[in-house]
FIGUMI-658201 format. One record per residue (C-alpha): residue in one letter; x, y, z. Coordinates in steps of 0.5 Angstrom, whole numbers, padded with zeros to 4 digits, always signed. Example, Ala and Ser with C-alpha at 12.3 -4.5 7.8 and 13.67 -1.06 7.14 Angstrom:
2
A+0025-0009+0016S+0027-0002+0014
//
This chain:
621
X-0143+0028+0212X-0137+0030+0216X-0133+0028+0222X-0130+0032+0229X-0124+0035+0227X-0118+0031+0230X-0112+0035+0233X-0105+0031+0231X-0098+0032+0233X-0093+0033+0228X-0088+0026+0227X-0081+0029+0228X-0078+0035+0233X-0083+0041+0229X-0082+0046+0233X-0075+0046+0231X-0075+0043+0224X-0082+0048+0222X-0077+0054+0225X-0072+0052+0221X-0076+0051+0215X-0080+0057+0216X-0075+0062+0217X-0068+0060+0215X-0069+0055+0210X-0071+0060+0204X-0068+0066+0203X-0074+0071+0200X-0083+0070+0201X-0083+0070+0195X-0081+0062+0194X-0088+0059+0197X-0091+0061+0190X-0085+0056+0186X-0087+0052+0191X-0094+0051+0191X-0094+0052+0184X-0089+0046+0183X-0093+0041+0188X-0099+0042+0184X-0095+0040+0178X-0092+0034+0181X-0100+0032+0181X-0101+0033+0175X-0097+0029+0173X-0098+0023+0178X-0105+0024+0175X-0104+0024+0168X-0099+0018+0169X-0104+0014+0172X-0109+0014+0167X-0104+0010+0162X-0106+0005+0166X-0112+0006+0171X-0118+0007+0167X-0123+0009+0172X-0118+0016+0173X-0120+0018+0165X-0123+0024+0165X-0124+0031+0160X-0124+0035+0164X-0117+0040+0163X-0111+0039+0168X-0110+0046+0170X-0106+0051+0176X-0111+0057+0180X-0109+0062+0183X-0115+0066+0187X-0113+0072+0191X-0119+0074+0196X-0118+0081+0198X-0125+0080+0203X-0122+0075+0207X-0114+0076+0207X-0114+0069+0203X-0109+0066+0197X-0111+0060+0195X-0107+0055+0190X-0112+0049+0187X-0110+0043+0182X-0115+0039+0180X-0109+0033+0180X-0109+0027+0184X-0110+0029+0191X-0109+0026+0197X-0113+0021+0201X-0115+0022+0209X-0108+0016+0210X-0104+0020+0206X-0106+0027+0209X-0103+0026+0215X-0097+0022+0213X-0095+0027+0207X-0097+0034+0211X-0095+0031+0218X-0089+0029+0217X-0084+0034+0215X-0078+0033+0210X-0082+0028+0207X-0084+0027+0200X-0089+0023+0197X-0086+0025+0189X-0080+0022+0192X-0084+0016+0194X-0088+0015+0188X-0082+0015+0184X-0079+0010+0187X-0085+0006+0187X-0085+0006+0180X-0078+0004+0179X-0078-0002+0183X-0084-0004+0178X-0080-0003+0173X-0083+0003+0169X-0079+0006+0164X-0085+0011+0163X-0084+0014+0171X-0085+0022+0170X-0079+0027+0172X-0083+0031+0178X-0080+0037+0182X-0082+0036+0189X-0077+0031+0192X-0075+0034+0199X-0082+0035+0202X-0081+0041+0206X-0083+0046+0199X-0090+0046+0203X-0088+0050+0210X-0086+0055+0205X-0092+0058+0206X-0092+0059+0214X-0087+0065+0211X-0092+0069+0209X-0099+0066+0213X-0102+0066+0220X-0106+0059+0219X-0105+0055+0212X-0111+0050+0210X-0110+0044+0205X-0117+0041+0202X-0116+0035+0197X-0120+0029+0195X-0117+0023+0192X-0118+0023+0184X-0123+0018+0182X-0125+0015+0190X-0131+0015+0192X-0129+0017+0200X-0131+0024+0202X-0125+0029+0202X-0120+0032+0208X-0119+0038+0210X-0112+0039+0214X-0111+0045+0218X-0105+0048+0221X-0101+0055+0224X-0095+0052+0223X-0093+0050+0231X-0093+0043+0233X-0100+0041+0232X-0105+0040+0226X-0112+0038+0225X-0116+0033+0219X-0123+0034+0219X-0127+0029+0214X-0131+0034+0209X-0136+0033+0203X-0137+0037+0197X-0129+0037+0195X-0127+0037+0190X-0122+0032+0186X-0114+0035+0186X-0112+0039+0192X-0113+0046+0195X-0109+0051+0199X-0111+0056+0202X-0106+0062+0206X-0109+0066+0211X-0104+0072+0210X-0100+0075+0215X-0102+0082+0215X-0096+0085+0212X-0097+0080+0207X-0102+0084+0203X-0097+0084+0196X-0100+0078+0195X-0106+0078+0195X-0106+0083+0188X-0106+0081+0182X-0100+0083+0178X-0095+0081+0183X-0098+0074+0182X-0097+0074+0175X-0091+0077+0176X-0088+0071+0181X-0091+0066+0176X-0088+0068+0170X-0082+0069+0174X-0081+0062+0177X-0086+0058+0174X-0086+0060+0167X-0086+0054+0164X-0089+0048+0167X-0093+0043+0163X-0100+0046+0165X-0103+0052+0164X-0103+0057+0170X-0109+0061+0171X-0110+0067+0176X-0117+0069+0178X-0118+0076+0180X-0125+0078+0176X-0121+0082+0171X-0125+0081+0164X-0118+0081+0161X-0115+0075+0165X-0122+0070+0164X-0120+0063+0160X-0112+0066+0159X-0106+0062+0162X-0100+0066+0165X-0095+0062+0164X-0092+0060+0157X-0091+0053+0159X-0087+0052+0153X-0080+0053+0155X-0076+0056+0148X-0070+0053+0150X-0073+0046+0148X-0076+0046+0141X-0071+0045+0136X-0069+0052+0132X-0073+0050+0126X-0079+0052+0129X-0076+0058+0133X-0077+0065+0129X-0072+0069+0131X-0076+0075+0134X-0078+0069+0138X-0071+0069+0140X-0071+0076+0141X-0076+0078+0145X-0074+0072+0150X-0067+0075+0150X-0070+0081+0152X-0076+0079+0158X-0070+0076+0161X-0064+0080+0161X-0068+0087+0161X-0064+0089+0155X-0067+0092+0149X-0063+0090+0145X-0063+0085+0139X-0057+0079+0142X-0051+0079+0138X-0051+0072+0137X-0055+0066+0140X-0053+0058+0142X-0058+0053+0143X-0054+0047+0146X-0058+0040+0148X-0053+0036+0151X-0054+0028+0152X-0050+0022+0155X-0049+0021+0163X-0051+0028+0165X-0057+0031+0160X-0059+0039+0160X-0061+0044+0155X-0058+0051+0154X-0060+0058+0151X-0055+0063+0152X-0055+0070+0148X-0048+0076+0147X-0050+0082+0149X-0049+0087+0143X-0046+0092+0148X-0042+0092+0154X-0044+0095+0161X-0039+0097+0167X-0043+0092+0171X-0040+0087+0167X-0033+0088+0170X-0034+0089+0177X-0032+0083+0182X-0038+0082+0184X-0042+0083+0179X-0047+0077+0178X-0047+0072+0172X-0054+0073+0166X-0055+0065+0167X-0061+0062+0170X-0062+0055+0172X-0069+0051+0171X-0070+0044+0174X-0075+0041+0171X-0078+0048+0168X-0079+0051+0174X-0074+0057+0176X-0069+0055+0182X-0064+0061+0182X-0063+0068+0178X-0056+0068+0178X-0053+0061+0177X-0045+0063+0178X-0043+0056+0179X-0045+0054+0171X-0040+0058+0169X-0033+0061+0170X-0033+0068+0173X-0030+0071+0166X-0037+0069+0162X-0041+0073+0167X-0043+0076+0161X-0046+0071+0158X-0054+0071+0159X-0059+0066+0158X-0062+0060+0161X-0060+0053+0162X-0064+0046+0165X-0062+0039+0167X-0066+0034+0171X-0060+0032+0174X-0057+0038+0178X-0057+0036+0185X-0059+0043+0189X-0060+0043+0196X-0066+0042+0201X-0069+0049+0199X-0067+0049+0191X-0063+0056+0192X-0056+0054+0192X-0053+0048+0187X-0048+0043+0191X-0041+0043+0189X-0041+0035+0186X-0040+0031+0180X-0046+0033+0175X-0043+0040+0177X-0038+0040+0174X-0040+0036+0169X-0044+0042+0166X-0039+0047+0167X-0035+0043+0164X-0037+0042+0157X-0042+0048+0157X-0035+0051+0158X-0032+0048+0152X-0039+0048+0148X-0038+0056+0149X-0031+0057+0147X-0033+0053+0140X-0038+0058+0140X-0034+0064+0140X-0029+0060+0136X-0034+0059+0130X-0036+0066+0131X-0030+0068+0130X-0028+0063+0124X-0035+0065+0120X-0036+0072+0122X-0030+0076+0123X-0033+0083+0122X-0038+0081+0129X-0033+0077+0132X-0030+0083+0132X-0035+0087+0134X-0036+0082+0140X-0028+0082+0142X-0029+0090+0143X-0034+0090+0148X-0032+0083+0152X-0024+0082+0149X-0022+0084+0157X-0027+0079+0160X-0023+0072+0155X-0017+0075+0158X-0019+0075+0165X-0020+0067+0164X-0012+0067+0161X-0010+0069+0167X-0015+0065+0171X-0016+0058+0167X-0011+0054+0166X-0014+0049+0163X-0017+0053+0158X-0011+0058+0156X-0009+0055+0150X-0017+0056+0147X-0018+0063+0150X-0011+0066+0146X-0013+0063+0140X-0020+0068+0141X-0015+0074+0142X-0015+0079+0137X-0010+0085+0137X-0007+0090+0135X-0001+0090+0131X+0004+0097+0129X+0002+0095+0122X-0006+0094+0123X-0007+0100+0123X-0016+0101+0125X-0017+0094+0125X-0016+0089+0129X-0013+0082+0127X-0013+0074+0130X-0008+0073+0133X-0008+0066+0131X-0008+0068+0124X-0004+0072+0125X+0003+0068+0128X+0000+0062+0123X+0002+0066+0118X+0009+0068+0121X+0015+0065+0119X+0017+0058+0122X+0024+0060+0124X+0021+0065+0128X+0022+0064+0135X+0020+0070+0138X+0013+0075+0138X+0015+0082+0140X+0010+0087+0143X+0010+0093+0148X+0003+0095+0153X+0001+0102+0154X-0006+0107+0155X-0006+0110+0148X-0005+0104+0142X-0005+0109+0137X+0002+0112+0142X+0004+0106+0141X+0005+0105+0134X+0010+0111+0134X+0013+0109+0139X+0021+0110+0139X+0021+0102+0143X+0019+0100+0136X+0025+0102+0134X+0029+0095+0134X+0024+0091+0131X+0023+0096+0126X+0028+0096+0120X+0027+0088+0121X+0020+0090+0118X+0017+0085+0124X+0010+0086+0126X+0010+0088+0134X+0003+0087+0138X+0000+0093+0141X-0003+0092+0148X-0007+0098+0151X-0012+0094+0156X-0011+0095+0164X-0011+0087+0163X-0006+0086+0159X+0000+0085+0163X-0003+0080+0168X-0005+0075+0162X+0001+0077+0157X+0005+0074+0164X+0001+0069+0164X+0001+0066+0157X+0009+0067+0156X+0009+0064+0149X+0004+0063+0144X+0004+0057+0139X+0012+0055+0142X+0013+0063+0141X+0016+0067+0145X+0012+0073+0147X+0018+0079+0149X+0017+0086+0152X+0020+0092+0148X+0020+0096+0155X+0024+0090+0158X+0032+0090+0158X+0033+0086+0152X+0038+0079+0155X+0044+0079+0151X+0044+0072+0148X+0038+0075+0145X+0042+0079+0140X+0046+0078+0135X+0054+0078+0133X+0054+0085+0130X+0050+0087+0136X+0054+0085+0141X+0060+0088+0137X+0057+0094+0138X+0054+0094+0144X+0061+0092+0147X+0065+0097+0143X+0061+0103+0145X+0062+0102+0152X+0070+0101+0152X+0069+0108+0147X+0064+0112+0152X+0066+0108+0159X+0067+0114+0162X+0061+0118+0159X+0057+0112+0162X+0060+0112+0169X+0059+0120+0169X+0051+0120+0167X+0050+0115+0173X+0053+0119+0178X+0049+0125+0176X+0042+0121+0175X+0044+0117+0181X+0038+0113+0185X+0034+0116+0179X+0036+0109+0175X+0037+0102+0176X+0043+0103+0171X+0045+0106+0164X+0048+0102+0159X+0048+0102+0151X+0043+0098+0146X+0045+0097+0139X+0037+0097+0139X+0036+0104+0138X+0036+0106+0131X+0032+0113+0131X+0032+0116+0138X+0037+0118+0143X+0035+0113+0149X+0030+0109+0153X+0028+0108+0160X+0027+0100+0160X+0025+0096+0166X+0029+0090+0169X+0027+0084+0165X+0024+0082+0172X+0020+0088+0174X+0012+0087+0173X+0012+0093+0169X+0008+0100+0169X+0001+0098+0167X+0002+0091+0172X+0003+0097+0178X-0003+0102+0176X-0007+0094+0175X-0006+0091+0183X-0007+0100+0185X-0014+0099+0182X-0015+0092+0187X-0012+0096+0193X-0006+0093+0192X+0001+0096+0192X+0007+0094+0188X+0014+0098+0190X+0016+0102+0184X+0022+0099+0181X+0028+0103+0179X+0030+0104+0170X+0035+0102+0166X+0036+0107+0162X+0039+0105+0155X+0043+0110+0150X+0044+0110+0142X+0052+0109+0141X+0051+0112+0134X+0046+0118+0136X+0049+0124+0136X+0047+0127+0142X+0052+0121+0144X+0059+0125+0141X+0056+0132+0144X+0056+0129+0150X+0063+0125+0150X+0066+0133+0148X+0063+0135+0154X+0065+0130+0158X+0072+0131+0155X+0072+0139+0155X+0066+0142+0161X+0065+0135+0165X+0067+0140+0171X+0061+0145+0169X+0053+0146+0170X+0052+0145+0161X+0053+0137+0162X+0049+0136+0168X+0044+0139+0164X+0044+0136+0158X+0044+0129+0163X+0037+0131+0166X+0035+0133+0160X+0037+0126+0157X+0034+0123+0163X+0027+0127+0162X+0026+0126+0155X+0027+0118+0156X+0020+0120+0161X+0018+0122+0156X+0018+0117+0151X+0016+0112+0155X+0009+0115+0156X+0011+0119+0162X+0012+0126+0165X+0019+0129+0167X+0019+0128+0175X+0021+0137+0175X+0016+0139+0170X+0018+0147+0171X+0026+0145+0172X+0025+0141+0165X+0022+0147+0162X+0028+0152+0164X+0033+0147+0162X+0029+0147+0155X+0030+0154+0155X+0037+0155+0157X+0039+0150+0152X+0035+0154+0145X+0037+0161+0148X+0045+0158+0148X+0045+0161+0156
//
């Protein structure tokens, strides 16, 4: 028996709402899949509950997902054999958008005090009018499980009308069929299909089976519906791990290491997250996106889940799953509230106790892990606050005494002194020029170990950190403050400018806007002088860093610091005495000038006037 069809209305302003929903809500075709898909599994589970406690609904028959593609017809149909839907129901359901029969489920399981409600994905009601995307006309054909009254079939073109029409022989659970648009034809193949539900839906509770007439694909679920992330690490291999690792971050690589984090409590979610075992240039890009992807009741919401995690984690890859993330009606972006950012939260610290035991434990692949993402935890001193205490304690450094291999710089000042108030270091490009440069000069009969920075990052997180553990982090390229030295040094420093007073107003005339000063440092042991910067100033590196980000930081002008007791300085101090009228002096001065350049890692300004200089001064002319 079947009836006429009747031609309903839809109940809200649809034109409007089904224009919205169809071509602006979801931001790719691609999305109808997940959502027919999680609609199917909605009733599944309805029907699978409801047979607790409604004996007639109990049957053998297996609950499953079909996918059948039809190329002779232009027709995708996706089938469940779940609860289904009643005439009533059909037209409620299907003819009023944004609603959400899963949402009123729930609800009317809680106000009958169940504890044993289901968690279902469909709670928006408007995952449906995806199809309309990629369809020209949509049918839906459901019969109610264990009723006796024939089925419905609700048809629709997506504008303002649909029709119900009563029909037999349909069979329990729910169909619907997709007349595709004629540049929708990607769907219709086989391998697309696969690919979208391993993609998406790749974990739901129910098998999902695509038929295409394939010999191979007959009786074989696509989906894996056990997520990995949700079984406890005992019965896990850890080619199990791998492989996943691989599916998900195309990276052909084993992971350098893995955590598994289950967090309870007010807000409960799952996590998997992998290191890479290597760094790519991506990874350090503005816009590159985060490796984690969010799953909500285990289907695939987004790929790149930026908000779960801080910018200088992006690296991180993985899979995370809460039922309690609140997303936006289309699932596509995650709204900024409370759970959020309780997530964020101890997902964060969660991972930085990681790396903190990766680092405890296994020193030689922490080392390994800092080498290829040390510049990204920096990143986040300079960028969290929150945070900056626990990042440092993961830094690790070069030292003027480490020779090839890095050192906790935890361990390292744990181990220092405790009248030592003060840590020094000095930034460059070569870490191995650093560790012979003359800057190390004042520190080094004090057989102090002085950190070496050779990273672009590096200015911006030592400005940011200022000290470390209550120790005071002090540039040796800096202009040493004179209540930092000592007794003897001030003696010394103050008797070599009354001795050479003249001397120093003379090499400043000559250098003139070329430095900001010329003074003498009792620093300097070995060399007959350095080119420093005003305590104040950015630094060199600080400069070539905003440069890359298109952002110009004026040149600042040097101090030049002189050896009081080098014997340059007494050559010099003839000259002045005896020659200052003449060309020798005036030599001497640029050349002290350029070899100070060239000591702090630079290049004389006049390349081919140093050269000649140089030449004179070995041939005595």
């Amino acid at each position: 028996m079947s009836e006429r069809a009747r031609k309903l209305k839809f109940k809200t302003e649809t034109k409007k709402i089904l224009d919205i929903v169809i071509n602006s809500l979801y931001s790719h075709p691609d999305i109808f899949l997940r959502e027919l898909i999680s609609n199917s599994s909605d009733a599944l589970d309805k029907l699978r509950f409801l047979k607790l406690t409604s004996p007639e609904l109990a049957s053998d028959r297996e609950l499953r997902i079909d996918i059948i593609p039809d190329k002779g017809t232009r027709t995708l149909t996706v089938r469940d054999n779940g609860i289904g839907m009643t005439d009533d129901e059909m037209a409620t359901e299907l003819g009023t958008i944004a609603h959400s029969s899963s949402r009123g489920f729930i609800e009317a399981m809680k106000m009958s005090d169940n504890e044993k409600t289901p968690e279902l994905i469909g709670q928006f009601g408007v995952g449906f009018y995806s199809t309309f995307m990629v369809a020209d006309r949509v049918e839906v054909l459901s019969r109610k499980s264990g009723s006796d009254e024939p089925g419905q079939r609700w048809s629709s073109t997506g504008h303002d009308t649909f029709s119900l029409k009563q029909e037999d022989n349909i069979p329990e659970g729910t169909s619907v069929t997709l007349h595709l648009k004629e540049e929708m034809s990607e769907y219709l193949d086989g391998y697309r299909l696969r690919e979208l539900v391993r993609k998406y839906s790749d974990f739901i509770s129910y098998p999902v089976y695509i038929e295409t007439g394939e010999e191979e694909e007959k009786g074989k679920p696509v989906n894996t519906q056990k997520p990995i992330w949700t079984r406890s690490e005992d019965e896990v291999k850890d080619e199990e791990y791998n492989e996943f690792y691989n599916h998900l971050s195309f990276d052909i690589q084993k992971p350098l290491s893995r955590l598994v984090f289950h967090a309870e409590g007010t807000t409960e979610f799952y996590s998997l997250l992998f290191l890479p075992s290597t760094r790519t240039m991506e990874m350090l890009m503005p816009d590159y996106k985060t490796g984690i992807r969010l799953y909500v009741k285990k289907v695939m919401i987004m790929e790149e889940a930026d908000e779960l995690l801080p910018r200088y984690l992006r690296f991180i890859k993985g899979v995370v799953e809460s039922g309690d993330l609140p997303l936006n009606i289309s699932r596509e972006t995650l709204q900024e509230n409370r759970t959020v950012r309780v997530i964020r939260k101890a997902l964060t610290a969660k991972v930085l106790s990681w790396f903190s035991d990766v680092l405890e434990n296994d020193p030689e692949q922490y080392g390994k892990f800092f080498m290829n993402f040390g510049d990204l935890l920096k990143e986040g001193i300079y960028s969290d606050v929150q945070h900056r205490e626990k990042l440092a304690d993961l830094l690790m450094v070069w030292t003027s005494k480490s020779g090839d291999e890095q050192k906790s710089l935890r361990k390292l000042v744990e181990n220092l002194p405790e009248d030592i108030d003060r840590i020094f270091y000095i930034t460059g490009s070569d870490r191995k020029e650093l560790a012979s440069s003359p800057y190390l000069e004042s520190v080094g009969k004090a057989d102090v170990e002085v950190l070496l920075f050779d990273s672009p990052v590096d200015e911006f997180m030592l400005q940011s950190l200022g000290e470390y553990k209550g120790k005071k982090l002090v540039s040796l390229l800096r202009e040493v403050d004179i209540e930092d030295l000592t007794e003897e040094e001030k003696a010394e420093k103050k008797n070599a400018e009354e001795t050479y007073a003249g001397l120093l107003e003379y090499i400043k005339d000559q250098l003139g806007d070329r430095v900001e000063a010329v003074r003498f440092s009792p620093r300097l042991k070995d060399s007959p002088c350095i080119l420093v910067s005003d305590k104040n100033d950015p630094g060199d590196m600080f400069r070539q860093m905003m440069k890359t980000m298109n952002q110009e930081i004026p040149e600042a002008k040097k101090i030049l610091e002189l050896n009081p007791v080098h014997p340059l300085i007494s050559i010099l101090q003839e000259l002045y005495d005896k020659e200052r009228s003449g060309d020798k002096l005036k030599n001497y001065v640029n050349i002290l000038f350029d070899l100070g350049q060239i000591m702090a890692g630079g290049r004389p300004g006049d390349p081919v006037t140093f050269g000649k200089r140089i030449t004179d001064l070995l041939s005595g002319t």
